[in-house]
C-alpha positions as CSV (number, residue, x, y, z in Angstrom):
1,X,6.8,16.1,-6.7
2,X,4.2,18.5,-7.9
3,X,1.6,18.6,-5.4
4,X,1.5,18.1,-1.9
5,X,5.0,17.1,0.4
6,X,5.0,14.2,2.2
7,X,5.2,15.6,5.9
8,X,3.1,17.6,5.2
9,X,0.7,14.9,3.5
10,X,1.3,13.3,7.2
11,X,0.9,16.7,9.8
12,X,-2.6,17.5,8.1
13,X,-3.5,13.8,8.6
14,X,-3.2,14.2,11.9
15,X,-4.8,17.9,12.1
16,X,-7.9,16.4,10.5
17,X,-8.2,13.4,12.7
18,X,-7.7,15.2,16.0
19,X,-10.2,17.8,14.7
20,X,-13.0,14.9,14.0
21,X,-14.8,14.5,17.3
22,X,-15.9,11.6,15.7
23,X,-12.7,9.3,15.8
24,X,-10.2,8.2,18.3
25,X,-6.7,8.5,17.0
26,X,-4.9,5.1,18.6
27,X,-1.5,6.1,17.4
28,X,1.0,8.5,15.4
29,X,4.4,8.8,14.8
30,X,7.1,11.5,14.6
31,X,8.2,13.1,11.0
32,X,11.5,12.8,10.0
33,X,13.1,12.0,7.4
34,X,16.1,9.3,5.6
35,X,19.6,10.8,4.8
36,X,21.6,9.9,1.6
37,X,23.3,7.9,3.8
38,X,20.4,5.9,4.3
39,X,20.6,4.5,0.4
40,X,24.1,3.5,0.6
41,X,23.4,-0.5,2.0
42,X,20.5,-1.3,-0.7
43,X,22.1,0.6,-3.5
44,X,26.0,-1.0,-3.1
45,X,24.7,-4.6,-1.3
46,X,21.4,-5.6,-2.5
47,X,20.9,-2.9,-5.8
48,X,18.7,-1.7,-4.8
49,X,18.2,1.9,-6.8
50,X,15.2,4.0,-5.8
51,X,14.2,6.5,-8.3
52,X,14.6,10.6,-7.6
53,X,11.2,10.8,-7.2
54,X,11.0,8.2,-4.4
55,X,13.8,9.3,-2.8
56,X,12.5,13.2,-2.4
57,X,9.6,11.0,-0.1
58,X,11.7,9.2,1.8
59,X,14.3,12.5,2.6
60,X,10.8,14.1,3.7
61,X,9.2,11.3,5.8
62,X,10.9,7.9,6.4
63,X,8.4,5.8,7.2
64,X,4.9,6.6,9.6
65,X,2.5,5.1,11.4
66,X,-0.7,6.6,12.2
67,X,-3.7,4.4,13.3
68,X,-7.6,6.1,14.2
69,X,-10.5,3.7,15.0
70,X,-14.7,5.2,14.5
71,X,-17.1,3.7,16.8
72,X,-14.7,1.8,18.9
73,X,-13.3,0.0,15.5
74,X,-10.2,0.4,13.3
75,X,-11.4,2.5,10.7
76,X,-7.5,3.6,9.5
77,X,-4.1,3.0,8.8
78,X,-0.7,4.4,8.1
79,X,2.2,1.8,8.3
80,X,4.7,3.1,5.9
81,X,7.8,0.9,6.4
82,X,11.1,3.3,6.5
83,X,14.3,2.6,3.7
84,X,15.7,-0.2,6.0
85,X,13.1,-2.3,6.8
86,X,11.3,-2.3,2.8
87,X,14.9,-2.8,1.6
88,X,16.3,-5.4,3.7
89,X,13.2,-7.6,3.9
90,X,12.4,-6.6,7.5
91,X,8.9,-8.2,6.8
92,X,10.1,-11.4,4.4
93,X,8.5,-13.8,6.7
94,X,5.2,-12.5,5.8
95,X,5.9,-14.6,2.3
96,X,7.9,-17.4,4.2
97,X,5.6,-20.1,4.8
98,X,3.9,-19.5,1.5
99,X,7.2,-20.1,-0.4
100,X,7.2,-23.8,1.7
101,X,3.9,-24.4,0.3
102,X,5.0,-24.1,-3.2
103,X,6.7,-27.4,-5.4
104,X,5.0,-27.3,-8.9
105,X,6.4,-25.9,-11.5
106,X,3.9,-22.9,-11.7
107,X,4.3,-22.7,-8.0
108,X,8.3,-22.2,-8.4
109,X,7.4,-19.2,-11.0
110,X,5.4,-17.4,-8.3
111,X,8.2,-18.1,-5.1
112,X,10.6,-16.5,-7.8
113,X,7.9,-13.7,-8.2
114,X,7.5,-13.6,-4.3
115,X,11.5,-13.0,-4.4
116,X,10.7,-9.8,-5.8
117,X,8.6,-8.2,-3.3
118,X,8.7,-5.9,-0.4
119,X,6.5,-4.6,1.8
120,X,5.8,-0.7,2.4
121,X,2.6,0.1,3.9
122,X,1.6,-2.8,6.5
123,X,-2.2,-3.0,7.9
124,X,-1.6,-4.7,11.0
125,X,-3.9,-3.2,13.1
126,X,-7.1,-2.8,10.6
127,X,-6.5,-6.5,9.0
128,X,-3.7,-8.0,11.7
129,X,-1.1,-8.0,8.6
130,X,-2.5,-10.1,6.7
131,X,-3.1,-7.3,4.0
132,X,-0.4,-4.7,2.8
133,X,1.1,-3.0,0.1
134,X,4.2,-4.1,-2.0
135,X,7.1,-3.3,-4.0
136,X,8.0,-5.5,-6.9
137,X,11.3,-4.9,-7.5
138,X,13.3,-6.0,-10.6
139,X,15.9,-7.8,-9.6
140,X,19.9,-7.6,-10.2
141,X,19.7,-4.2,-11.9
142,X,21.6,-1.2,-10.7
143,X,19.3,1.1,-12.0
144,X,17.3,3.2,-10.4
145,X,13.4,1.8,-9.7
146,X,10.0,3.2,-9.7
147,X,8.7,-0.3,-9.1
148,X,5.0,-1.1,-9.3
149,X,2.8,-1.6,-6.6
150,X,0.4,-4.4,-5.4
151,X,-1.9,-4.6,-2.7
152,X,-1.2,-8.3,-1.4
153,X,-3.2,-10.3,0.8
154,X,-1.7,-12.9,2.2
155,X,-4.9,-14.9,3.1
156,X,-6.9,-14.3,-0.5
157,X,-6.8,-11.7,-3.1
158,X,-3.3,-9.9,-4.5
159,X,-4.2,-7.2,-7.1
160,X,-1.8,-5.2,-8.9
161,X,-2.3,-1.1,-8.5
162,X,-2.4,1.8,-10.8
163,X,-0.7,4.1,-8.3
164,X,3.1,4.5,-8.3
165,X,4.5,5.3,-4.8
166,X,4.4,9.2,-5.1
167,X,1.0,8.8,-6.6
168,X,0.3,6.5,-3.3
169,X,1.1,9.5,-0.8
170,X,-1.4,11.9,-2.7
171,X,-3.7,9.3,-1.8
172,X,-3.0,8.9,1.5
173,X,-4.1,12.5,2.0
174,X,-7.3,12.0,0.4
175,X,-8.3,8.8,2.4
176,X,-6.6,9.5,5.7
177,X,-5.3,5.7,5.3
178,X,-9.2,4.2,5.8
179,X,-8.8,0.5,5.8
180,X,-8.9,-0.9,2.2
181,X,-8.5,2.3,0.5
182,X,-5.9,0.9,-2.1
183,X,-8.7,-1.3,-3.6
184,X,-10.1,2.0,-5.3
185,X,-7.1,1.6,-7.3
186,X,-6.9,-1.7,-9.0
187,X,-5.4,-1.6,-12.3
188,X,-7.9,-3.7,-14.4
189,X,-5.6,-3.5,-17.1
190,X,-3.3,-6.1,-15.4
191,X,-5.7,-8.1,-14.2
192,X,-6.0,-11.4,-15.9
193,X,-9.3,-12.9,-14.3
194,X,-9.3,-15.2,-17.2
195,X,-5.5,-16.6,-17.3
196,X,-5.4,-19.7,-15.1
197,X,-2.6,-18.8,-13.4
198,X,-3.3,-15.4,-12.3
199,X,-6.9,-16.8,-10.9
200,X,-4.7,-19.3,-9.1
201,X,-2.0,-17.4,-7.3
202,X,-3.4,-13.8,-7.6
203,X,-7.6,-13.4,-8.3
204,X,-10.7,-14.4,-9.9
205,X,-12.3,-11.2,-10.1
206,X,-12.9,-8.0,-8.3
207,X,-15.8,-9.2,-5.8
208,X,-13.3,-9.0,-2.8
209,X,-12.6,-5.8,-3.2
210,X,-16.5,-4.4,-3.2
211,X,-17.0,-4.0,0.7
212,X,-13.8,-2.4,1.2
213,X,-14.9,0.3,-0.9
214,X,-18.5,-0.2,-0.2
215,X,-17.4,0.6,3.7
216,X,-15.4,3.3,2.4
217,X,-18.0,5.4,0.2
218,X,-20.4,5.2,3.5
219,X,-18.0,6.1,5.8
220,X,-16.2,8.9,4.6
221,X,-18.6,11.4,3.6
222,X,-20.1,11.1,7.0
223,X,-16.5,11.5,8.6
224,X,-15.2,14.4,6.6
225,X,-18.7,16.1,4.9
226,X,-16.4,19.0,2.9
227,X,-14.7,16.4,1.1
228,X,-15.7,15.8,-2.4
229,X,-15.7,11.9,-2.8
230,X,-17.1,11.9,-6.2
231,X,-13.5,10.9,-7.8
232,X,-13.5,7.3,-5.6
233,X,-17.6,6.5,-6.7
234,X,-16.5,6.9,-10.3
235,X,-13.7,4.5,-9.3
236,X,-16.0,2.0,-7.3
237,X,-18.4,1.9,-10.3
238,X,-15.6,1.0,-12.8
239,X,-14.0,-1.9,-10.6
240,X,-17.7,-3.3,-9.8
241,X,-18.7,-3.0,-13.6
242,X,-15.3,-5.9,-13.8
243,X,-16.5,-8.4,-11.4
């Protein structure tokens, strides 16, 4: 990675909120990070090969949680799940009784697209888990994976992102993990509003996504005035543009 490390992505997220009188940090974590040894299970039982790139994040942090609320209300959220628990489904059940639902034949082609999923970052305090970023993995390849993400919500919308997961930490230092944030970063390109089954099992349009980053663009600059939010307006505009 070119720019920023992980822990240290994480230490100045945590210097910046304890330096805002404005917000109440609710919890943190400790930084440490996965050992090669921590690859062995997923890569030789479940194939499970993470790229180079996403391994030099997870031998710098393995997995955080950090949680701040503004005004009395969760305002932010870090829930990065560690090697074990996004590679051995620690959070499968979030798709379980979803997957029951499903008996068409369309519905079978999205439990075998579920199949491919994993959670990484989990929102359980700012939207009780019902929102959180995923992996989609290809499955039964050895080869190593830089998998695309989506930011999946289990009660609505599920929008594929432009960011790849080193691209998603260089976020996180930007945002200090303020509820919603990966909306910003819908990639329109994937989204097929007008295919019937995307509207059905994925989205219709981009209207969910507004207040998240109508919240976020109100919010911010008055939390952290030296920041230059100009790059997430230009991204707000694009995405509302699509609706």
């Amino acid at each position: 990675m070119d720019k920023q490390k992980p822990d240290r992505i994480v230490r100045k997220i945590i210097d910046d909120l304890k330096n805002n009188k404005a917000i109440k940090i609710d919890k943190t974590s400790e930084v440490f990070g996965a050992i090669d040894d921590d690859f062995s299970y997923p890569e030789e039982e479940l194939g499970i090969v993470f790229s180079s790139d996403i391994k030099s994040v997870y031998k710098a942090v393995n997995g955080v949680n950090i949680s701040w609320k503004y005004e009395d209300k969760f305002y932010g959220e870090i829930n990065m799940l560690g090697v074990a628990a996004v590679t051995q489904g620690f959070y499968d059940d979030f798709w379980k009784d979803e997957r029951k639902k499903k008996k068409a034949k369309d519905d079978k082609t999205f439990y075998e697209f579920c199949r491919s999923l994993n959670s990484l970052d989990v929102f359980e305090d700012t939207f009780d888990g019902t929102l959180r970023t995923v992996f989609q993995f290809q499955p039964d390849t050895k080869e190593p994976q830089n998998p695309p993400l989506w930011l999946w919500n289990l009660a609505g919308e599920k929008y594929p992102l432009s960011l790849d997961f080193t691209q998603y930490w260089q976020m996180l230092a930007k945002t200090r993990g303020f509820a919603g944030w990966p909306y910003f970063f819908i990639d329109l390109r994937k989204c097929r509003f007008e295919d019937a089954f995307f509207k059905k099992y994925f989205s219709q349009s981009t209207a969910d996504a507004l207040p998240f980053m109508e919240k976020f663009l109100k919010t911010m600059p008055v939390l952290f005035p030296q920041d230059d939010f100009t790059e997430f307006e230009a991204l707000y505009r694009t995405i509302a543009a699509a609706k």
